[in-house]
N, C-alpha and C positions, 0 to 999 in steps of 0.2 A: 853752471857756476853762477851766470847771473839770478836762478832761482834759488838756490840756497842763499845768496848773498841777500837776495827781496826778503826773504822769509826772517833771515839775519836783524835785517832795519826793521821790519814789523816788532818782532819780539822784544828790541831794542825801547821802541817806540812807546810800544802796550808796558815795559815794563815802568819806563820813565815817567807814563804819565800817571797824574794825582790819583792816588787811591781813595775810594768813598770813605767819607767821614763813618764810622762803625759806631754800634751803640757804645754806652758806659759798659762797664766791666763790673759785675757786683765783688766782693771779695771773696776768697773763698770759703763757704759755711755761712754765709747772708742766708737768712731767710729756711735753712734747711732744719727739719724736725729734731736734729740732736744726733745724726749718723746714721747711712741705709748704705747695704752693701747688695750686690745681685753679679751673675756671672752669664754672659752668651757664650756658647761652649763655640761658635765657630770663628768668634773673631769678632771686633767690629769691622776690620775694611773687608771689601769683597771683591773689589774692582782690582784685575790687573790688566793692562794695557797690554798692546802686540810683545813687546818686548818682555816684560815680566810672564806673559803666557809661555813666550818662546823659552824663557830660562827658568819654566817650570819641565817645561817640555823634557829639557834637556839637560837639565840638573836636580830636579827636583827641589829647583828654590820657593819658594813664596814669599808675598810681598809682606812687609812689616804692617804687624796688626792682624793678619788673615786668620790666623788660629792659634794666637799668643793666649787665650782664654779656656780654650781646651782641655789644659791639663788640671785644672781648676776644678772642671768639671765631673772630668774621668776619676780622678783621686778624689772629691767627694763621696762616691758611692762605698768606696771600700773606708770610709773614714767613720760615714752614716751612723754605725751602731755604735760605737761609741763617742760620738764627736760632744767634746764640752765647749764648752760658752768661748775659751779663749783661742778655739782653733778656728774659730768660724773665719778668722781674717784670714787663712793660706785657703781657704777655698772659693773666697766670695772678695770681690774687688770693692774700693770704696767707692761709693755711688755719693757721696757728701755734693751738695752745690758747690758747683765751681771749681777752679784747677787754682792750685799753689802755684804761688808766682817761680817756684822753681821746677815747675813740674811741664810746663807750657812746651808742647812743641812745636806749634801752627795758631796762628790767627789769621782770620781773614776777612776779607768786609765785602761779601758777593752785591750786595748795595746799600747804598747811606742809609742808617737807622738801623743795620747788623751787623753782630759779632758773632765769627764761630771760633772757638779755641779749643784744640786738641790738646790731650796730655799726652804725654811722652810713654808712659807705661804702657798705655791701652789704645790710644789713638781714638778718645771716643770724644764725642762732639760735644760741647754745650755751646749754648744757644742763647744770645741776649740781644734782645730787640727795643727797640724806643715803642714798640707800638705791637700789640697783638698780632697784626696781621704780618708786619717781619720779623716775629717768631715764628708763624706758620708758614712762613716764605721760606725761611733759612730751615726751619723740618727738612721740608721736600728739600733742598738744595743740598741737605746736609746727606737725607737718604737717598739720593744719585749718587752722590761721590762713595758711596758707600755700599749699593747694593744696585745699580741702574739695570745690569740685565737682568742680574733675578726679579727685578720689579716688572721687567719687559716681559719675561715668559709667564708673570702669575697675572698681568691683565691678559694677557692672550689665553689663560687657560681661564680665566674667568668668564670669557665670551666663548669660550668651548673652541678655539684656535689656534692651540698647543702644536699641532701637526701643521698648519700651515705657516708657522714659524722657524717652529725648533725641527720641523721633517714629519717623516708620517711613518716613524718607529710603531710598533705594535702599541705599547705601553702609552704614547702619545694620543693615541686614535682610543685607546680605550678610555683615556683620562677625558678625552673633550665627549666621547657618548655619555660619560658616567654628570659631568657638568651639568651637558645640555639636558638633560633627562631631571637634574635639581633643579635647576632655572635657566630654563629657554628662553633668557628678557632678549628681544629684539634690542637692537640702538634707540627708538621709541620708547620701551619701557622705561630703559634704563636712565632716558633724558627729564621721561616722564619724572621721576623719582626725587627728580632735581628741582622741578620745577615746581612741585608740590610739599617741596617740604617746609616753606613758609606759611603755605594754606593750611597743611596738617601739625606742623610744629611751634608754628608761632614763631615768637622772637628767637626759641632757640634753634628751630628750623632754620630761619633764615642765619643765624651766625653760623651753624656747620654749615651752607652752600657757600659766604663768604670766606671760613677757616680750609676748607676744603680747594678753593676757588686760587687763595694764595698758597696754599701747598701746592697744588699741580705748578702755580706758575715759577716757586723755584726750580722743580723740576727740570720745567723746560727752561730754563735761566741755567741749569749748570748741562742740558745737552746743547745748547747753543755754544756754548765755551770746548766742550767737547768735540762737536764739530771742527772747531780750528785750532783747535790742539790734541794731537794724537794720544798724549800723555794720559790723557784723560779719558781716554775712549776706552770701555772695555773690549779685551781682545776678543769677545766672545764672538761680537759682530764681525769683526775682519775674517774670523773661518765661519761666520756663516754667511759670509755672501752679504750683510743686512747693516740698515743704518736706524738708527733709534726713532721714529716717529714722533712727532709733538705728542703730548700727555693730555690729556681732557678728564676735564671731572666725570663723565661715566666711565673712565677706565676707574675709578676707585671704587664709583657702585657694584662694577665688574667683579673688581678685588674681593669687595664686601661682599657679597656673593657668594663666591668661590670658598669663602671662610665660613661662612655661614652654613655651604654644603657641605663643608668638611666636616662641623661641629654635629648636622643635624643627620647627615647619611651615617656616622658613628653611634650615635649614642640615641638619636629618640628615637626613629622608627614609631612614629606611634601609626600612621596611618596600617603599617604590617600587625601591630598591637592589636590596633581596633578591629581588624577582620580576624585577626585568632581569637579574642573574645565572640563575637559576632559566630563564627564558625564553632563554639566551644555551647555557647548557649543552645543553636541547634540542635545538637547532638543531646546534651545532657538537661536541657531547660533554662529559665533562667537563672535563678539562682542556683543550681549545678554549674553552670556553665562560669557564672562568676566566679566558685569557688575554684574552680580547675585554672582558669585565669591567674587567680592572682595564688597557687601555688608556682606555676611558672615564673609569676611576674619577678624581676630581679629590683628592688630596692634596699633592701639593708642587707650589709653582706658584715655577720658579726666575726668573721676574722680578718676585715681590715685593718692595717696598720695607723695607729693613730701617735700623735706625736706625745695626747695630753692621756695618761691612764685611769682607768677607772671610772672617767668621765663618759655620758653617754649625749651622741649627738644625732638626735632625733630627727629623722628625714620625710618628708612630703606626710604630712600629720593627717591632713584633710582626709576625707575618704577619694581615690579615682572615680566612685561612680557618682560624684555628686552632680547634680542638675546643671549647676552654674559651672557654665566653659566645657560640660562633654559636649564633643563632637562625635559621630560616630556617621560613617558613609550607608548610603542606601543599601541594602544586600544587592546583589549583580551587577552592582555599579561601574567597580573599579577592576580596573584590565590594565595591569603590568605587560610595558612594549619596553624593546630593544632600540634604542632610536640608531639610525644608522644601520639596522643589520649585526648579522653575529660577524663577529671579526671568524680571521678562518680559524681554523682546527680551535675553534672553542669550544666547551662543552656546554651544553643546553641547559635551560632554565632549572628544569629537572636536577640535572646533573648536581648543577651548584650548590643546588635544597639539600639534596643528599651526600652531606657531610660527614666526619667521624664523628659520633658522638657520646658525650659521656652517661647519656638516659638514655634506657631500656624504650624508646619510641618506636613503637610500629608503623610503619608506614603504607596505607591502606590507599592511597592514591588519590584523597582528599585535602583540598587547601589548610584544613586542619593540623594535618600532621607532618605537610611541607614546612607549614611557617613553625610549629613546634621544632621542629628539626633545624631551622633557622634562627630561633631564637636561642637555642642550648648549644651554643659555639660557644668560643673560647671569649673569655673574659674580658674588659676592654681594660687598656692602660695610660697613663699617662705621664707628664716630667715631675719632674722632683720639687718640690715645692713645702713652706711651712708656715703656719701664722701662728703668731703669738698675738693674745688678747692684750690689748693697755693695760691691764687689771693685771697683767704677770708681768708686767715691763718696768725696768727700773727706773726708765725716764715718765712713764703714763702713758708711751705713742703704742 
């Protein structure tokens, strides 16, 4: 009794005393280009605490905000083919600066010189600071309250220690070999990166380590709050055993990383490019070899969807083989490893080369005709997305 009763007067206490002075409040539509609307299909909040876990557990609730954006999204797709100019607003939210004074559901001042205020509809954040740096303070403050453990499992999978966090699931252990194997930066690298970027970048180096610098520290300004209030913790930590760790600026190199492997283990592959040419020209000479190359090669794909018709949008114009910027590896060079080991009942290197594929490729037991059989998988894809040129806009933006 006497500990509920202490905890009682704290809350009391913390609630009573002066809250920090918050920036100005622009109005709403200051400064914005004329109206932008966009949709995140899973929600803006993402955090639920023990109890909002437990009464997902066990009713299937979720917390307001979590997936109120979804259906937005979902019914966009079957809308797509015919969607005209005045239905864009039931699928895409208003993005305009700032919240209607009757729209406000939260404001709050995590330190003098910020304002965060949610709207009521969407629960999404805007952001107004006296000063650059508590805008990029109140960011990070704002992306805790909002997504802390998912930020917690993608630095840990950034440094390839997915499994030693979230467990050592199959899919865990393969995510931190497939990481480490994109960028193995030691904590050295990664510090390194930080500390060089005013040498390599100049003034605008050094403003990202400081825009950077006050993002981590709201971060850790709303897990310090979260610490002494339950409310706020995600439940994610309570079943796993784990408490949120201070934030540092190499966990966003970490992050940067991790995004950057995604981008580049998908889509370039050139260094696999470079030894199928390299292996193509052997066989056939060079200029054979080039030309076999770039009948594989995938760059224009003329039955893509395009949103403008008739118009043609002309991609990588230069020639691949020119002088300036190829790079191409030694022949014998390069030796593809499994870091870690094969997980068990995986299927081997081989295995994986030898896909179903939609080309007549023989496969004669040469690097040649692996990476060809690797390059002729299935198509890559991505989100929905559409740009309109100023030049078709009725405003000029």
């Amino acid at each position: 009794m006497r500990r509920v009763l202490g905890v009682a007067v704290l809350v009391f206490a913390l609630a009573g005393a002066a809250a920090p002075a918050g920036a100005a409040v622009a109005p709403y539509g200051t400064d914005d280009a004329g109206g932008f609307r966009n949709v995140l299909p899973p929600g803006e909040a993402g955090t639920d605490n023990a109890l909002q876990l437990a009464a997902f557990k066990a009713k299937g609730d979720r917390p307001a905000h979590w997936m109120d954006q979804q259906p937005l999204y979902e019914n966009l797709l079957y809308a797509s083919p015919s969607l005209t100019h005045d239905q864009v607003a039931d699928y895409y939210k208003d993005a305009t600066f700032g919240v209607r004074p009757d729209d406000v559901e939260s404001t709050e001042s995590p330190r003098p010189g910020l304002t965060i205020i949610r709207d009521k509809q969407y629960g999404v954040p805007h952001i107004y600071g006296d000063t650059r740096a508590d805008v990029m303070f109140g960011t990070g403050y704002a992306g805790a309250e909002d997504r802390l453990f998912l930020m917690d499992v993608l630095r840990h999978t950034g440094r390839a220690q997915l499994s030693s966090f979230a467990g050592g699931a199959r899919g865990n252990r393969a995510m931190d070999r497939v990481q480490w194997a994109l960028a193995p930066y030691t904590e050295q690298d990664l510090q390194r990166q930080v500390d060089r970027a005013p040498e390599l970048g100049g003034a605008e180096g050094a403003q990202v380590v400081a825009d950077v610098t006050n993002f981590v520290a709201g971060i850790n300004a709303y897990i310090a709050k979260a610490r002494l209030d339950p409310t706020k913790m995600p439940g994610e930590y309570a079943a796993f055993g784990k408490q949120p760790e201070d934030w540092r600026v190499t966990d966003v190199i970490a992050e940067a990383s991790l995004i950057g492997g995604i981008f580049g283990k998908g889509g370039g592959n050139e260094l696999r490019s470079a030894l199928l040419l390299q292996a193509l020209q052997k066989r056939f000479g060079d200029r054979g070899g080039r030309r076999a190359w770039a009948d594989f090669r995938r760059k224009e794909d003329p039955e893509a969807p395009t949103t403008v018709r008739d118009r043609r949008f002309p991609y990588e114009t230069t020639s691949p083989f020119t002088r300036h910027g190829l790079a191409l590896p030694d022949p014998g060079t390069v030796t593809f490893l499994t870091p870690g080991g094969a997980l068990p009942d995986e299927p081997s290197s081989a295995e994986r080369t030898a896909t179903p594929l939609r080309l007549p490729i023989p496969d004669d037991g040469s690097i040649g005709s692996q990476l060809l059989r690797q390059f002729a998988g299935a198509p890559p894809h991505a989100s929905n997305w559409e740009l309109v040129s100023a030049n078709e806009s009725a405003n000029g933006h």
